[in-house]
Structures are given as structure tokens and as C-alpha cells.
mmCIF file of the N, C-alpha and C atoms, coordinates in Angstrom:
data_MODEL
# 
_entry.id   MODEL 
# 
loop_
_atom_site.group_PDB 
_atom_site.id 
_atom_site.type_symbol 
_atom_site.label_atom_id 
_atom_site.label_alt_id 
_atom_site.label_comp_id 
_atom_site.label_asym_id 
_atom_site.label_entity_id 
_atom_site.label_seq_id 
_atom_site.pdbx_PDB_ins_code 
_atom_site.Cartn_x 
_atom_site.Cartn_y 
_atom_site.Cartn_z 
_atom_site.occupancy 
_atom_site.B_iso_or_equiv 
_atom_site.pdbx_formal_charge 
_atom_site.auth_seq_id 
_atom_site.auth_comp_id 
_atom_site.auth_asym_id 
_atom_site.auth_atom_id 
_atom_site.pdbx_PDB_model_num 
ATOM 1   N N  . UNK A 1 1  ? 0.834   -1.182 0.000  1.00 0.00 ? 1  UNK A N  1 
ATOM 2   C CA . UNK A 1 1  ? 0.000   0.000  0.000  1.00 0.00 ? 1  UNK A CA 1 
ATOM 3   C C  . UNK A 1 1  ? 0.879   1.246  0.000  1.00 0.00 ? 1  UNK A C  1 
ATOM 4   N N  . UNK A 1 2  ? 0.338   1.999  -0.604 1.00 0.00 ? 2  UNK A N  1 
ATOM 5   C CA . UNK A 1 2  ? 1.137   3.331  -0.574 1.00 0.00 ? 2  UNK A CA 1 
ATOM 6   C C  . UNK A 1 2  ? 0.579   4.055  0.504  1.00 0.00 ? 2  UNK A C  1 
ATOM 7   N N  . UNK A 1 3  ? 1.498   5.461  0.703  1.00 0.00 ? 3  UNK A N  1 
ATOM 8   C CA . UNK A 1 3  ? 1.291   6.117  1.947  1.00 0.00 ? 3  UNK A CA 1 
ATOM 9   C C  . UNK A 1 3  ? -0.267  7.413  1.970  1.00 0.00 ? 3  UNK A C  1 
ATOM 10  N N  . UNK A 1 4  ? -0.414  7.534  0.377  1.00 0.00 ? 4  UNK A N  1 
ATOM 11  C CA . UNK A 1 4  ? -1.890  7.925  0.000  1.00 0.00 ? 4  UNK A CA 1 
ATOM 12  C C  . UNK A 1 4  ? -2.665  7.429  0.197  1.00 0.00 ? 4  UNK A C  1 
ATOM 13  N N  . UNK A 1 5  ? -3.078  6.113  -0.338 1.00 0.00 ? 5  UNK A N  1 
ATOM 14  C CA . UNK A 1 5  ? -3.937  4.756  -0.178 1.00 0.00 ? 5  UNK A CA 1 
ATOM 15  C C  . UNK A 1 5  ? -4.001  4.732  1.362  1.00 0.00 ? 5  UNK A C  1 
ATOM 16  N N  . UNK A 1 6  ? -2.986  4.658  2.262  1.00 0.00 ? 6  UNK A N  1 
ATOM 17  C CA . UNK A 1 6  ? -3.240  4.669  3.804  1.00 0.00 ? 6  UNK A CA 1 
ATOM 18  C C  . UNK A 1 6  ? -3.980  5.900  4.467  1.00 0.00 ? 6  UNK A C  1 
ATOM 19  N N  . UNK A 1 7  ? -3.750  7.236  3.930  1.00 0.00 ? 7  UNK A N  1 
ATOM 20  C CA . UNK A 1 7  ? -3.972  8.552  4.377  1.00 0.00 ? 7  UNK A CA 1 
ATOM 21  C C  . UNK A 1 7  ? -5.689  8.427  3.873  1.00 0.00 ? 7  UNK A C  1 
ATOM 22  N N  . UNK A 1 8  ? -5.806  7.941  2.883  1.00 0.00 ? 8  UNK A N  1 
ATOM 23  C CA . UNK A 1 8  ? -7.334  7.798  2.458  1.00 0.00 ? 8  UNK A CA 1 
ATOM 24  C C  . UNK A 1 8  ? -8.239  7.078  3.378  1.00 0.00 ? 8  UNK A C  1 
ATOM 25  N N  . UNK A 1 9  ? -7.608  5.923  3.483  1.00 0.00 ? 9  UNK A N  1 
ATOM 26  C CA . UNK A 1 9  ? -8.204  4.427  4.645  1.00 0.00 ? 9  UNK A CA 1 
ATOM 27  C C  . UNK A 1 9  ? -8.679  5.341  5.578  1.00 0.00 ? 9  UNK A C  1 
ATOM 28  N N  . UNK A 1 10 ? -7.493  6.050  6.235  1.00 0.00 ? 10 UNK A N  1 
ATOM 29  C CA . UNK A 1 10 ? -7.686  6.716  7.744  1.00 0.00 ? 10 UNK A CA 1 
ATOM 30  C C  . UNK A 1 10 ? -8.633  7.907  7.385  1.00 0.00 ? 10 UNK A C  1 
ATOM 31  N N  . UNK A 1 11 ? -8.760  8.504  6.341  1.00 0.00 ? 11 UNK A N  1 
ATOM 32  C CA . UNK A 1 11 ? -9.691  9.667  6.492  1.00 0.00 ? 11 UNK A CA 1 
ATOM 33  C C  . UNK A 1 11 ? -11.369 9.198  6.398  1.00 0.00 ? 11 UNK A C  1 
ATOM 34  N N  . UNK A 1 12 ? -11.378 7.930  5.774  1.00 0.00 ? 12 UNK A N  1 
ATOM 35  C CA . UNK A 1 12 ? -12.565 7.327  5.826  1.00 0.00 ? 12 UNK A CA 1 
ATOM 36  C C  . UNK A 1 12 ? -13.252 6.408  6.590  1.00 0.00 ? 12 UNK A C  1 
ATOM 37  N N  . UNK A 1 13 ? -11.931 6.276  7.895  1.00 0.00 ? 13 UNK A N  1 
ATOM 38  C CA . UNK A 1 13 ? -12.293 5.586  8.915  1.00 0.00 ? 13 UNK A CA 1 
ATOM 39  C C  . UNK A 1 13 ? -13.213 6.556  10.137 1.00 0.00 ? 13 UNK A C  1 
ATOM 40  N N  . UNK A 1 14 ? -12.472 8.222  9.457  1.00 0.00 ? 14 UNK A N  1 
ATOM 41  C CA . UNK A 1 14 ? -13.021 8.815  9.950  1.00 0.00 ? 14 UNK A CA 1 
ATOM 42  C C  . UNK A 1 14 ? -14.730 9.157  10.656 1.00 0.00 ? 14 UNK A C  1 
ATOM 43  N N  . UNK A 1 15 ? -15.190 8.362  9.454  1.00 0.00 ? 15 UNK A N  1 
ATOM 44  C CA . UNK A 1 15 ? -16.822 8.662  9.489  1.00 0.00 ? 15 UNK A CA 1 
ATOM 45  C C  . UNK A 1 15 ? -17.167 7.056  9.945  1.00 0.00 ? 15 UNK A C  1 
ATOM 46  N N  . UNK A 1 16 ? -16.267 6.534  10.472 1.00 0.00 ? 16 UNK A N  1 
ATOM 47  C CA . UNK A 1 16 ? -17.212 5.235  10.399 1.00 0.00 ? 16 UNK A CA 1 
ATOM 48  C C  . UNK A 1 16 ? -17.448 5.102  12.152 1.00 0.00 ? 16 UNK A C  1 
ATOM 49  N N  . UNK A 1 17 ? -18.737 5.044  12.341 1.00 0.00 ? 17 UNK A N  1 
ATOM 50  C CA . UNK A 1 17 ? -19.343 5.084  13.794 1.00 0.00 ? 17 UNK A CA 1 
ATOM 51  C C  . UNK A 1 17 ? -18.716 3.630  14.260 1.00 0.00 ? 17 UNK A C  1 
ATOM 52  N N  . UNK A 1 18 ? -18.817 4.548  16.170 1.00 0.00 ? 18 UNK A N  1 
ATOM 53  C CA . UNK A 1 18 ? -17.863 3.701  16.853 1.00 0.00 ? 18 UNK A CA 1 
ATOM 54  C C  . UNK A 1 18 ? -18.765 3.202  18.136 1.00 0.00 ? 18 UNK A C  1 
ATOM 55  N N  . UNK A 1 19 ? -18.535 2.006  18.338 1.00 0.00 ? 19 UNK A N  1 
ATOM 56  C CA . UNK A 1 19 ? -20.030 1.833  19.995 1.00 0.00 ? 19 UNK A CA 1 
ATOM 57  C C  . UNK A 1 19 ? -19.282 2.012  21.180 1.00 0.00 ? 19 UNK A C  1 
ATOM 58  N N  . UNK A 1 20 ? -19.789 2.060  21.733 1.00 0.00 ? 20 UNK A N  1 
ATOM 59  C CA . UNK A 1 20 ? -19.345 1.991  23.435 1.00 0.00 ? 20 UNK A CA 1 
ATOM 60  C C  . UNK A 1 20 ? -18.798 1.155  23.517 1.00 0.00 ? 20 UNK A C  1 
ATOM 61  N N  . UNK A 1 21 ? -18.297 -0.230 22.951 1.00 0.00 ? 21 UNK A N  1 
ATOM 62  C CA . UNK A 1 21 ? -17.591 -0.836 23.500 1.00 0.00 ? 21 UNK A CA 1 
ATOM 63  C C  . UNK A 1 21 ? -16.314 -0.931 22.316 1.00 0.00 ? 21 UNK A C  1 
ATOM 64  N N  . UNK A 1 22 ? -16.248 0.308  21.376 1.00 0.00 ? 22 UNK A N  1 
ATOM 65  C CA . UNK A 1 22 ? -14.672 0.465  20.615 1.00 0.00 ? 22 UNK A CA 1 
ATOM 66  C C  . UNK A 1 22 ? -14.814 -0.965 19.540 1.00 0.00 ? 22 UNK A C  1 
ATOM 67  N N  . UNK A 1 23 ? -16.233 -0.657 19.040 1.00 0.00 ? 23 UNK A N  1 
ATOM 68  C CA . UNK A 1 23 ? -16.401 -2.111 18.484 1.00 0.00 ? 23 UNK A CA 1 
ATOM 69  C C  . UNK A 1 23 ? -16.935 -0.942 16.808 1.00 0.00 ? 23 UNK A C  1 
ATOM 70  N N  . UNK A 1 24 ? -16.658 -1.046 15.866 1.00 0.00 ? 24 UNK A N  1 
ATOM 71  C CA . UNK A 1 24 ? -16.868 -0.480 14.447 1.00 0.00 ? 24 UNK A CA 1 
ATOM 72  C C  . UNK A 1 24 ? -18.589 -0.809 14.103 1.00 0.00 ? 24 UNK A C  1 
ATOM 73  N N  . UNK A 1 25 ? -19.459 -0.095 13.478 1.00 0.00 ? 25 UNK A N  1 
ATOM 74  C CA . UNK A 1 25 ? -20.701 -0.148 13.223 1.00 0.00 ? 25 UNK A CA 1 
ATOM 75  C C  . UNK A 1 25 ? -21.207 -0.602 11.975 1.00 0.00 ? 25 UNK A C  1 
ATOM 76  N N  . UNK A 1 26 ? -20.173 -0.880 10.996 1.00 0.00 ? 26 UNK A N  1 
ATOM 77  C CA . UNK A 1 26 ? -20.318 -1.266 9.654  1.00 0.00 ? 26 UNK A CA 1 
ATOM 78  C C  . UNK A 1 26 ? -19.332 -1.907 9.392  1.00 0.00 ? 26 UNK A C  1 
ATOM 79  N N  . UNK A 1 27 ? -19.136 -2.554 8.202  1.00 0.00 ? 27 UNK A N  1 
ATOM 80  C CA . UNK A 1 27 ? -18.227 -3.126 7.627  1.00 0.00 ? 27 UNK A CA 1 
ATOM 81  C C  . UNK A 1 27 ? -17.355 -1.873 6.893  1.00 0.00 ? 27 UNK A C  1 
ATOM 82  N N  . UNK A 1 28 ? -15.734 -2.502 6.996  1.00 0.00 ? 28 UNK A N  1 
ATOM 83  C CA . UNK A 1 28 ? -14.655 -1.428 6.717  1.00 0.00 ? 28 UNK A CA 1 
ATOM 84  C C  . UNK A 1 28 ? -13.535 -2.011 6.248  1.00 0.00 ? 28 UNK A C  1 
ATOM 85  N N  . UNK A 1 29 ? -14.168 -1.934 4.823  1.00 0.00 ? 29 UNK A N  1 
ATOM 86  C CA . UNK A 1 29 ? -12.881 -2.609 3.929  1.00 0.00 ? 29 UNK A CA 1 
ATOM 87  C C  . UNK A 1 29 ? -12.772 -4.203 4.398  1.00 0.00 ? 29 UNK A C  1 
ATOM 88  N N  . UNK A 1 30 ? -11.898 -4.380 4.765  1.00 0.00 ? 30 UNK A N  1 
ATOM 89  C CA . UNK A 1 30 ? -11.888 -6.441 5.240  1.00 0.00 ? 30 UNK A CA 1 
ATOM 90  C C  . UNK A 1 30 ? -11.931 -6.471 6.599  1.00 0.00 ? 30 UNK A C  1 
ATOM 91  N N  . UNK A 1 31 ? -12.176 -5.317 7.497  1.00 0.00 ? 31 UNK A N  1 
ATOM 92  C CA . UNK A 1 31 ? -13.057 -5.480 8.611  1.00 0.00 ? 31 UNK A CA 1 
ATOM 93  C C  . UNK A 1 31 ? -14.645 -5.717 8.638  1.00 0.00 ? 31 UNK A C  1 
ATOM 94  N N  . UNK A 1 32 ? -14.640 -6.755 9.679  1.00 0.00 ? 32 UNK A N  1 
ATOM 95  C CA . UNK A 1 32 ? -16.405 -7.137 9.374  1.00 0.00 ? 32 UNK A CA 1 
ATOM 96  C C  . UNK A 1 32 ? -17.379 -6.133 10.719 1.00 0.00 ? 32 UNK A C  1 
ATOM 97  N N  . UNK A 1 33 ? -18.435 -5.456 10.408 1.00 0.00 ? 33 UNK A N  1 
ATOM 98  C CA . UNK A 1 33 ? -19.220 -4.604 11.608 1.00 0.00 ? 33 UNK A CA 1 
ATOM 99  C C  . UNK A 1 33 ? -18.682 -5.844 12.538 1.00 0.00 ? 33 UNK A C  1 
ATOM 100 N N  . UNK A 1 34 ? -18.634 -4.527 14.065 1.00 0.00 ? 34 UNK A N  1 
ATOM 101 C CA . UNK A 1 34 ? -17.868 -5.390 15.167 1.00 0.00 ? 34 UNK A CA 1 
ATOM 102 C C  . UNK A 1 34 ? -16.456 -5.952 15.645 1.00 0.00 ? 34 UNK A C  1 
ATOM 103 N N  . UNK A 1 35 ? -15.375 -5.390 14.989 1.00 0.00 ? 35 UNK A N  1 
ATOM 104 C CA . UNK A 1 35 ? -14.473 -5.398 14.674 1.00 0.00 ? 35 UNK A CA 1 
ATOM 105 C C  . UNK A 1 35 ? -14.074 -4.453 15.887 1.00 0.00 ? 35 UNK A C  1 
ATOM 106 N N  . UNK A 1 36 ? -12.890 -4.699 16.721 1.00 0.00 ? 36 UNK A N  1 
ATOM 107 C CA . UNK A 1 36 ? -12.569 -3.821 17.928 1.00 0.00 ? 36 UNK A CA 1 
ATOM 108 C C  . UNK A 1 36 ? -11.961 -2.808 17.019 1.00 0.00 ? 36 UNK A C  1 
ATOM 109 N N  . UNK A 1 37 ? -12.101 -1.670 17.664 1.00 0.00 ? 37 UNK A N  1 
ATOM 110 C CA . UNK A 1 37 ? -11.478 -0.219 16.642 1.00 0.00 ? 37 UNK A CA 1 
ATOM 111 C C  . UNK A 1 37 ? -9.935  -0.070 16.753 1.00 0.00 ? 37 UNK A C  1 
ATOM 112 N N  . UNK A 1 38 ? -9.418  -0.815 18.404 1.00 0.00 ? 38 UNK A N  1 
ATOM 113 C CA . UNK A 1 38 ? -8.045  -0.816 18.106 1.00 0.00 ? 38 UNK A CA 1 
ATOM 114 C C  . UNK A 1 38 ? -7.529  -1.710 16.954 1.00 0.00 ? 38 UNK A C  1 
ATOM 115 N N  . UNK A 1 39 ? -7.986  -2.885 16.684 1.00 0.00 ? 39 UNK A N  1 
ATOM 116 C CA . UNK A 1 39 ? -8.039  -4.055 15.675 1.00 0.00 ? 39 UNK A CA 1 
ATOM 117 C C  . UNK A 1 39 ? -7.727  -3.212 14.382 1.00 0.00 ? 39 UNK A C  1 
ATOM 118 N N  . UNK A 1 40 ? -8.085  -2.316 13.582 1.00 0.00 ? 40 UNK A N  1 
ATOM 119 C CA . UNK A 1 40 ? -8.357  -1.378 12.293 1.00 0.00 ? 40 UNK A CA 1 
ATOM 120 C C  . UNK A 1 40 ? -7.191  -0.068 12.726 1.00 0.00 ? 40 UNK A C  1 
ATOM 121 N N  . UNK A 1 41 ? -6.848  -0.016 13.657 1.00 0.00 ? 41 UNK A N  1 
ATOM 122 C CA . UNK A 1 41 ? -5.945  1.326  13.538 1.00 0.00 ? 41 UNK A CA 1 
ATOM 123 C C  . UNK A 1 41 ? -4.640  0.481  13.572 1.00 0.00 ? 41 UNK A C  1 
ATOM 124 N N  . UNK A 1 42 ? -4.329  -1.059 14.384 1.00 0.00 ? 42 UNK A N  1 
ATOM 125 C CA . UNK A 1 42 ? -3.409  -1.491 14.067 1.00 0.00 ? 42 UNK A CA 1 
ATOM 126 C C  . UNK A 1 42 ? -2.695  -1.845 13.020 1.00 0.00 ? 42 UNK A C  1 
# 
């Protein structure tokens, strides 16, 4: 991946709702909804 392609990921992770328990609300790229949010920034 390039360092654009990454800067994009993260700006569109931006909008993706987060629950109380740091768990993702939709599916995100090859994360499936429910996915711990530290899990996707790693």
C-alpha cells in the first residue's frame, strides 16, 4: 500500500461510527461490523 492509499483508509475511517464498547458499526474494507477499533488502527 502506498502512503496515499493509507492517508485515504484513515480519512474514511473517519466517518465510520464507533459503539461503546470500541467495536466499528459497519463493515470497513476487510473489517467485518464489530471489529474492535483498536483491531483497524493497528
Amino acid at each position: 500500500m502506498t502512503l496515499a492509499e493509507l492517508e485515504k483508509m484513515w480519512t474514511e475511517f473517519s466517518n465510520i461510527s464507533i459503539n461503546s464498547d470500541d467495536e466499528i458499526e459497519e463493515d470497513f474494507y476487510w473489517w467485518e461490523k464489530g471489529a474492535y477499533r483498536f483491531e483497524v488502527w493497528h
